[in-house]
Every structure is written in structure tokens, then in C-alpha cells.
FIDREN-417768 format. One record per residue (C-alpha): residue number from 1; x, y, z. Coordinates in steps of 0.05 Angstrom, whole numbers, plus 5000, padded with zeros to 4 digits. Layout:
// FIDREN-417768
    i     X     Y     Z
  NUM     X     Y     Z
...
This chain:
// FIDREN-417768
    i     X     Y     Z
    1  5106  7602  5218
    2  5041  7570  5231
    3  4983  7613  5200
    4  4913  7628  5228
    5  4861  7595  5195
    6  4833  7660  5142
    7  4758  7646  5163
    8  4773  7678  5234
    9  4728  7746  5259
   10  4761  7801  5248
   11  4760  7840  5323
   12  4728  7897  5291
   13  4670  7856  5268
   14  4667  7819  5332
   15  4626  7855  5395
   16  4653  7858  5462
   17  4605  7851  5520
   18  4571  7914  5548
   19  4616  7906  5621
   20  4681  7910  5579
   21  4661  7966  5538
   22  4646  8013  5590
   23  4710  7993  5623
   24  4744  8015  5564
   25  4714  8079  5555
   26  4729  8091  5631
   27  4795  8077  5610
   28  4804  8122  5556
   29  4787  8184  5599
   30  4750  8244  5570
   31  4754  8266  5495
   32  4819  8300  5480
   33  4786  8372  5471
   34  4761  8365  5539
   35  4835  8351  5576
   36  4872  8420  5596
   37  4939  8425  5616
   38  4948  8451  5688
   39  4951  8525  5691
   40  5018  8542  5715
   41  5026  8598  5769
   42  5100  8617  5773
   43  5113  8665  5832
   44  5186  8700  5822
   45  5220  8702  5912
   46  5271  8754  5904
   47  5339  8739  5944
   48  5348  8796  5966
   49  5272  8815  6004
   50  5299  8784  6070
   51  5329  8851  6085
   52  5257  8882  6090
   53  5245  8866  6159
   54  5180  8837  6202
   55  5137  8825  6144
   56  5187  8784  6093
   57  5167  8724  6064
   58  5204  8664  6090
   59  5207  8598  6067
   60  5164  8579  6124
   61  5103  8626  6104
   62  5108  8620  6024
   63  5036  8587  6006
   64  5060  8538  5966
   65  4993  8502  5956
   66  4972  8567  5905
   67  5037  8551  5859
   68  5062  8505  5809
   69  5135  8537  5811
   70  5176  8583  5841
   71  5230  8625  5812
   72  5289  8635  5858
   73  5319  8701  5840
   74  5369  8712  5826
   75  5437  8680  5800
   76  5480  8736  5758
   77  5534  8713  5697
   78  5601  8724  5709
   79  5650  8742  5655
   80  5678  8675  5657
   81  5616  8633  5643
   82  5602  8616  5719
   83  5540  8639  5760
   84  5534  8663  5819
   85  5477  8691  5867
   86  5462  8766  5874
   87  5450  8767  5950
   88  5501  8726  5983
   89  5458  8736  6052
   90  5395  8711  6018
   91  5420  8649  5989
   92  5452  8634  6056
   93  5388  8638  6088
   94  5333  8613  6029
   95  5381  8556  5999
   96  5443  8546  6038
   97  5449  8503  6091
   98  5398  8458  6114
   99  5357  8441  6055
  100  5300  8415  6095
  101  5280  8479  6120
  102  5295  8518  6060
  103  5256  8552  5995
  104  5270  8478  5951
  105  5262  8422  6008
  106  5195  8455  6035
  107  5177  8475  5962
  108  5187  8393  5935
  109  5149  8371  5998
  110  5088  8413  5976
  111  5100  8378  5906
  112  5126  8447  5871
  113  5179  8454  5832
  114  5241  8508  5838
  115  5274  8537  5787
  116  5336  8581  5783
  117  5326  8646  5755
  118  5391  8678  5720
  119  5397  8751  5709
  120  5343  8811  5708
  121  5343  8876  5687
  122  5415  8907  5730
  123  5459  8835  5725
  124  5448  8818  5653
  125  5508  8860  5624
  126  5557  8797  5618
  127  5502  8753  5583
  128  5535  8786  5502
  129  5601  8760  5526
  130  5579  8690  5553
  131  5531  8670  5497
  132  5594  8696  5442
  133  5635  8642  5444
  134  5624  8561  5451
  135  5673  8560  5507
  136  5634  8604  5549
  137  5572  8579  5539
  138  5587  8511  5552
  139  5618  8538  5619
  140  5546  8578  5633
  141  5515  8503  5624
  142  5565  8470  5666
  143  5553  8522  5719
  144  5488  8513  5718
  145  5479  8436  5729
  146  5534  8449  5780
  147  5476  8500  5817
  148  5419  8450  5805
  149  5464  8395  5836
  150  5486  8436  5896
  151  5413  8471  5918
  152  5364  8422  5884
  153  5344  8460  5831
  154  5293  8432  5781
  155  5312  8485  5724
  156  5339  8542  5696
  157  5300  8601  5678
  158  5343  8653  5636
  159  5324  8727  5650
  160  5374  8762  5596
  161  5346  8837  5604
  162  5347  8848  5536
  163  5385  8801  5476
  164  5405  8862  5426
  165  5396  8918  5480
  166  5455  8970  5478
  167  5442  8997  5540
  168  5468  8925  5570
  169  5525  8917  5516
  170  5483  8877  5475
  171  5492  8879  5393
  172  5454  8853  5335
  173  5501  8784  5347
  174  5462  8775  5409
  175  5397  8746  5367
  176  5440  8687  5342
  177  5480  8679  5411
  178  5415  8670  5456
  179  5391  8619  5408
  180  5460  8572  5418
  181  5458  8592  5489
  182  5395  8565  5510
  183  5404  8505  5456
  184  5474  8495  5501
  185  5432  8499  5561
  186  5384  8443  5537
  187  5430  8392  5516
  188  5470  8388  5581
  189  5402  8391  5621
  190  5381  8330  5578
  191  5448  8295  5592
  192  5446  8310  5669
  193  5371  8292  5663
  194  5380  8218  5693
  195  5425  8246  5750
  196  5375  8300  5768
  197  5319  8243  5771
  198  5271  8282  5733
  199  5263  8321  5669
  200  5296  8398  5682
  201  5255  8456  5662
  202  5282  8508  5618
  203  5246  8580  5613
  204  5263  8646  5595
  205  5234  8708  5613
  206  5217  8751  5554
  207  5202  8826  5544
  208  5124  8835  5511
  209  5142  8852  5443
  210  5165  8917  5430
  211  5230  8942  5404
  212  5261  8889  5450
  213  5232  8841  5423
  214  5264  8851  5359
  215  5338  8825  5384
  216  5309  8758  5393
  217  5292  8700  5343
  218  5230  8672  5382
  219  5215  8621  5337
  220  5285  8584  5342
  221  5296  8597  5415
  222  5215  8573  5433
  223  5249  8497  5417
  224  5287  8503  5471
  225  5249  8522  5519
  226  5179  8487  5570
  227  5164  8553  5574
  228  5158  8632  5550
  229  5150  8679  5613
  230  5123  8745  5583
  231  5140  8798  5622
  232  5070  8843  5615
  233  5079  8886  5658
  234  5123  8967  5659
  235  5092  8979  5599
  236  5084  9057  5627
  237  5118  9085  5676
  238  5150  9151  5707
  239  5206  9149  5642
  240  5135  9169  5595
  241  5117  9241  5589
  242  5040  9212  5613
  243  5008  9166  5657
  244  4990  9107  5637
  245  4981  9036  5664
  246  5034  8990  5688
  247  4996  8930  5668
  248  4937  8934  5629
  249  4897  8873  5591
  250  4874  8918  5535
  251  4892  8989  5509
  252  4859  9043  5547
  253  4836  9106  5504
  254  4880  9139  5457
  255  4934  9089  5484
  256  4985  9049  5439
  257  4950  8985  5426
  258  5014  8944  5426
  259  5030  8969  5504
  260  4982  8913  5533
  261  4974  8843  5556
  262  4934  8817  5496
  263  4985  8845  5446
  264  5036  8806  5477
  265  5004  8746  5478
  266  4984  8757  5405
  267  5050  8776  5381
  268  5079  8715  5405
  269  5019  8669  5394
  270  5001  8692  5319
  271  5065  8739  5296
  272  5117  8684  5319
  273  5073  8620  5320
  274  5090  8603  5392
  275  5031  8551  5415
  276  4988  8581  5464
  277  5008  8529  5516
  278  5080  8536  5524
  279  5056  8624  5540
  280  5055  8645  5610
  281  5039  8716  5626
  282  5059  8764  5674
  283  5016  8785  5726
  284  5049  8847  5775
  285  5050  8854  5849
  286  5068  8916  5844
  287  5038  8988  5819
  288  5069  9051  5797
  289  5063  9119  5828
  290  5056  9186  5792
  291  5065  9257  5832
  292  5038  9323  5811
  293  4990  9275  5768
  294  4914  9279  5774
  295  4895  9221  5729
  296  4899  9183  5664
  297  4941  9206  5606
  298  4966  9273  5654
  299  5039  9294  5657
  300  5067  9285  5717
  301  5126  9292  5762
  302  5163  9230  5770
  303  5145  9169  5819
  304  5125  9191  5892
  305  5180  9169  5943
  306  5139  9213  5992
  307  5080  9166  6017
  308  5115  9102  5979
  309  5177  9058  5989
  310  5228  9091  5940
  311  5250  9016  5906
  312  5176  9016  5886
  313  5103  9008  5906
  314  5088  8933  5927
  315  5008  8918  5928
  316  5007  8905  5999
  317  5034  8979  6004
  318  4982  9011  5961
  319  4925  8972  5990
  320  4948  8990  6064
  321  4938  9066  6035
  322  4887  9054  5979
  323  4831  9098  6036
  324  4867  9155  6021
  325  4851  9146  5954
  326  4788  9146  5903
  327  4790  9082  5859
  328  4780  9088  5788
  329  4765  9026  5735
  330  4795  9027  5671
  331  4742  8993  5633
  332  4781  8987  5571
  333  4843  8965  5596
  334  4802  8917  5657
  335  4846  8955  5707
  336  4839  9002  5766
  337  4882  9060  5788
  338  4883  9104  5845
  339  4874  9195  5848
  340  4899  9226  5911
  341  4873  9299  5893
  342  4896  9332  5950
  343  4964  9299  5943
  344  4965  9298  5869
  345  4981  9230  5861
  346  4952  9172  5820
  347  4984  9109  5823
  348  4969  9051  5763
  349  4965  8979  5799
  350  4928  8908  5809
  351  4888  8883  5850
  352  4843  8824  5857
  353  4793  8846  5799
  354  4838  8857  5752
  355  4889  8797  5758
  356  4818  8758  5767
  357  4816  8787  5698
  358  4886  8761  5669
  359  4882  8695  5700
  360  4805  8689  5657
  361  4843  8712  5603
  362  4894  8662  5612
  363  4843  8604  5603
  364  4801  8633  5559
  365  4862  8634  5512
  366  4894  8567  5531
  367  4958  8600  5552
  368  5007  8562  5598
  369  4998  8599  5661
  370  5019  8662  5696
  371  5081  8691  5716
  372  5089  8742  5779
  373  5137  8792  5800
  374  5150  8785  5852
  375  5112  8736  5909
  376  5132  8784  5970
  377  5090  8842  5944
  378  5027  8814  5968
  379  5035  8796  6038
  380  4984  8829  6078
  381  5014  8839  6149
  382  4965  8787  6171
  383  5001  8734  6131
  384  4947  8735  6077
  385  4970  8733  6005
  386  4890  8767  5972
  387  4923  8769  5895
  388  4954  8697  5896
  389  4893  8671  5934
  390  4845  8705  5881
  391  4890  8671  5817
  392  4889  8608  5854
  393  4822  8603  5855
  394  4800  8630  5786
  395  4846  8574  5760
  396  4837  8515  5799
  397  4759  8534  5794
  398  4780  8546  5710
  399  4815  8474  5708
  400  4761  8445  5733
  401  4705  8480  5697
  402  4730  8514  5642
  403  4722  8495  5576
């Protein structure tokens, strides 16, 4: 081999002319502590909303252009290992059929990705069963590359309402079952990877600490996954003896201070060593109503299925009403709620301050994004969408200024 001659310039002693050096630093983009992951927005579209009538979300009126995902909900587990989807009449008209017109071909022209969301909080009783045995789970996998491959899927996003939980047949095997389920998951999403075209995303939705927490091994399942959707959000509700918020940011007064946004994000940031970036939190569309109840930390007499829709308040039914109302701010927990005296109702909600608030949060932190349950609870009947629009803009404003 023919040697250099040893007297040659090293290139770091030799200096390159000005024109190529500032080329090069063009090149090299800013410092690393300046670049910032996107800030995902991940809006949950429920299978089943077509059923509500004139104002339903279609595929046609989503806004696409304020999300970085969508969440098609949902696909249940069957006994056997195989998925299927919970509204037979909703996949028929969101992902059946012509995929051109649908929730994943308009979604993928706008550049936004769809994933398939498996479970939630009534259709995740087979999920013990499934993740208990190697044959099933590899069946669950198969299934779902087979639902990718049919609708166009880019991932699966497991929604296992709660690993551990008793209420949903769950047992203490459930922490190690998850674990190989979603590591099942991920190895035939990486083999299928080159058929797909693109890497497949693999999230799970995850309750924000709490006792059901404990059934799950975060740290070994947070491998596995692009993402951890936190689901902040019911952290009060009609089943607690007193009102309290549905989603606050920070403990109010005299409230548990592991019941809020920021505890979540802690436990999972600092108790289970998670990196900020792979957190998304969840940001409600929805409120809670209270009767007989004439404010904060008041007994009260159940949810009010008087003046609201009985499944549950959506925001773009409590803003349509909010006039009847006085508005309070929490400024503890950087939420509002609503007092009806003359009704005796108060109803615990967000609106564009206070998911302003989380979405801040969100960067100030360096969390992954936000999650929403669901999309379809904030469109106004003019077609307006005034909570997505507001965490659009906080974030795309925050990516680009934000530091």
C-alpha cells in the first residue's frame, strides 16, 4: 500500500476558505439544544359518533392540517386473538369502501398519519386472556398487520383499560403479559415494516398513575413503544363524594396532589424514567356535570342528564349553554368550571384557556405532544373546531419560538 508522504498538513491544521466555512455551518443546521421534535397532536375519531346526527364529524370536515395523527377508535379483542371494530356501521362508512374518500386516504393526503386504536374502557375484558399465552398473542399481532394491510393503517395504539384491573378480569399476571404483548406487537410490525412502506407506530394509552398504574411495568413496556398516551383526564367525577375537576394541570385546594396533569407527567417522567419526549398528554373535549352541586369540593347529586346529553357533556355542548352559567377560574389547578345557582349545577370542563395552558405546559416540559378524547366534541355547529384551533396554534407558534 503506497503511503503518504508523513510531512503532509494535517486537515485540522489546515484552514478552509471563508465561502466554504459558512457553507458548512449552513449545513450543519442549528445547535442541537436548539432542534425540537414536532409537537404531536393526536385527536382520538370515535366509530361510533356517526350516529349523532347533522353535526358529526365526517372525514370530509376533520381539520387535518391541526393534527399529526389520528386515532381511529375503536377495534375490540376477541377471545381468539383476532380484532375486530366496535361499530360495524362506522367502519363501513369512515374506512370501508372507497379509501379515497375515507378517514386514512384523506388523512395521508394531508400528510397525517392513522393509527388503529384497540380497546377502551367497555371492550378491554378479553385483553388478560389474549396477552396469557404466546399463541394468542401472536394471533393479536397477526390480526393486527392483517387491519393495517386491509384499511391503511400506519399503527397500532393499544388502549387495555386497565393491565391488573379486576373489574375487567385482569390479575397481577397481567403486568408481565402486557409487556410480551406489546414486545409481540413490535416485532411483527418491524417484520411487516418493508411491506407497509414506512416505519409502523406503536402507542399505548395509559391511565395517569394511580392505583392503575401499579398493574403495569412502565419501564419495560416504554421500549416498545413511539409513544406513551397519558390519559389525564376523569380524575373526578360523579363516582367521588365531591366535586372536583375532570382535568386539572395542578391540584386545586385541599385536593390530592397526585389527581393532576403534572403528577402524571412526573410520575412517568421522574418515578419511571420515561424521557420526556416519547410523553403525550391528554387534553379533554369533554366536561363533567354535577346536580344539586353549587361549586368546588360540594357533594352533589350525580351527573345532570337534565340540560346535558346523558353519554356525557361534549365542549361544544357546554359552550352552546355556558350563558346560563357564571364562569369560575381555578387558579391553582389553571382550569375553569361552570355554577348554575338556580339550577344547582356546576359542571368541571376546558376550554381554550386552559388547554392553551396544557399545550404551554407541554413545551415547556419537552413532552411529546397531546392526546384528545375525543375530536367530535368540539365542533361548533358552524364547523369551527375553537379548542383544536387554540392547541394548534400555541404549538406551531411553540415549535417555532419556543425554547
Amino acid at each position: 500500500m503506497h503511503h503518504q508522504p508523513h510531512h503532509r498538513t494535517s486537515w485540522k491544521t489546515r484552514t478552509l476558505p471563508i465561502s466554504v466555512l459558512i457553507l458548512f455551518l449552513c449545513l450543519a443546521g442549528p445547535p442541537v439544544s436548539a432542534q425540537r421534535q414536532r409537537t404531536e397532536v393526536i385527536g382520538y375519531f370515535p366509530s361510533w359518533k356517526w350516529a349523532q346526527g347533522d353535526h358529526a364529524m365526517t372525514p370530509q370536515t376533520i381539520p387535518y392540517g391541526k393534527l399529526t395523527f389520528i386515532n381511529y377508535a375503536f377495534f375490540v379483542p376477541l377471545p381468539d386473538g383476532r380484532i375486530e371494530g366496535k361499530d360495524t356501521l362506522g367502519d363501513a362508512r369512515y374506512i370501508r369502501g372507497d379509501r379515497n374518500t375515507g378517514i386514512v386516504g384523506t388523512a395521508h393526503r394531508h400528510g397525517v398519519g392513522v393509527v388503529l386504536s384497540i380497546g377502551g374502557w367497555e371492550d378491554s375484558g378479553n385483553f388478560p386472556a389474549v396477552a396469557s399465552t404466546a399463541e394468542l398473542r401472536t394471533a393479536f399481532a397477526h390480526s393486527c398487520l392483517d387491519a393495517m394491510r386491509t384499511y391503511g393503517f400506519d399503527g397500532i395504539d393499544i388502549d387495555w383499560e386497565y393491565p391488573g384491573y379486576p373489574g375487567h378480569g385482569g390479575s397481577p399476571a397481567d403486568r408481565r403479559n402486557f409487556t410480551l404483548l406489546l414486545q409481540t406487537l413490535r416485532d411483527s410490525l418491524h417484520l411487516a415494516a418493508p411491506a407497509i412502506g414506512r416505519p409502523p407506530v406503536l402507542t399505548a394509552a395509559l391511565p395517569a398513575g394511580g392505583a392503575q398504574a401499579s398493574g403495569i411495568d412502565v419501564r419495560s413496556i416504554a421500549g416498545y413503544l413511539d409513544y406513551l398516551n397519558i390519559m389525564t383526564y376523569d380524575f373526578y367525577g360523579a363516582w367521588d363524594p365531591g366535586m372536583n375537576h375532570n382535568s386539572p394541570l395542578f391540584p386545586s385546594a385541599g385536593a390530592d396532589k397526585a389527581r393532576c396533569v403534572d403528577a402524571a407527567f412526573r410520575y412517568y417522567r421522574d418515578s419511571c424514567g420515561i424521557p420526556p419526549g416519547k410523553i403525550n398528554l391528554g387534553v379533554p373535549f369533554y366536561g363533567r356535570t354535577y346536580t344539586m352541586c353549587r361549586g368546588l369540593n360540594q357533594p352533589h347529586g350525580g351527573p345532570d342528564t337534565v340540560h346535558f346529553d346523558p353519554r356525557g357533556a361534549v365542549y361544544s355542548e357546554i359552550a352552546r349553554k355556558k350563558n346560563s352559567f357564571i364562569r369560575c377560574w381555578d387558579t391553582l389547578a389553571h382550569v375553569p368550571y361552570l355554577i348554575d345557582s338556580a339550577w344547582e349545577v356546576t359542571v368541571s370542563y376546558d376550554d381554550e384557556e386552559s388547554v392553551r395552558e396544557k399545550a404551554l405546559y407541554v413545551l415547556d416540559h419537552r413532552a411529546g405532544g397531546l392526546i384528545i378524547w375525543e375530536l367530535t366534541g368540539d365542533m361548533m355547529d358552524d364547523g369551527s373546531t375553537p379548542l383544536l384551533t387554540v392547541i394548534d396554534a400555541t404549538v406551531n407558534f411553540g415549535n417555532s419560538h419556543h425554547h
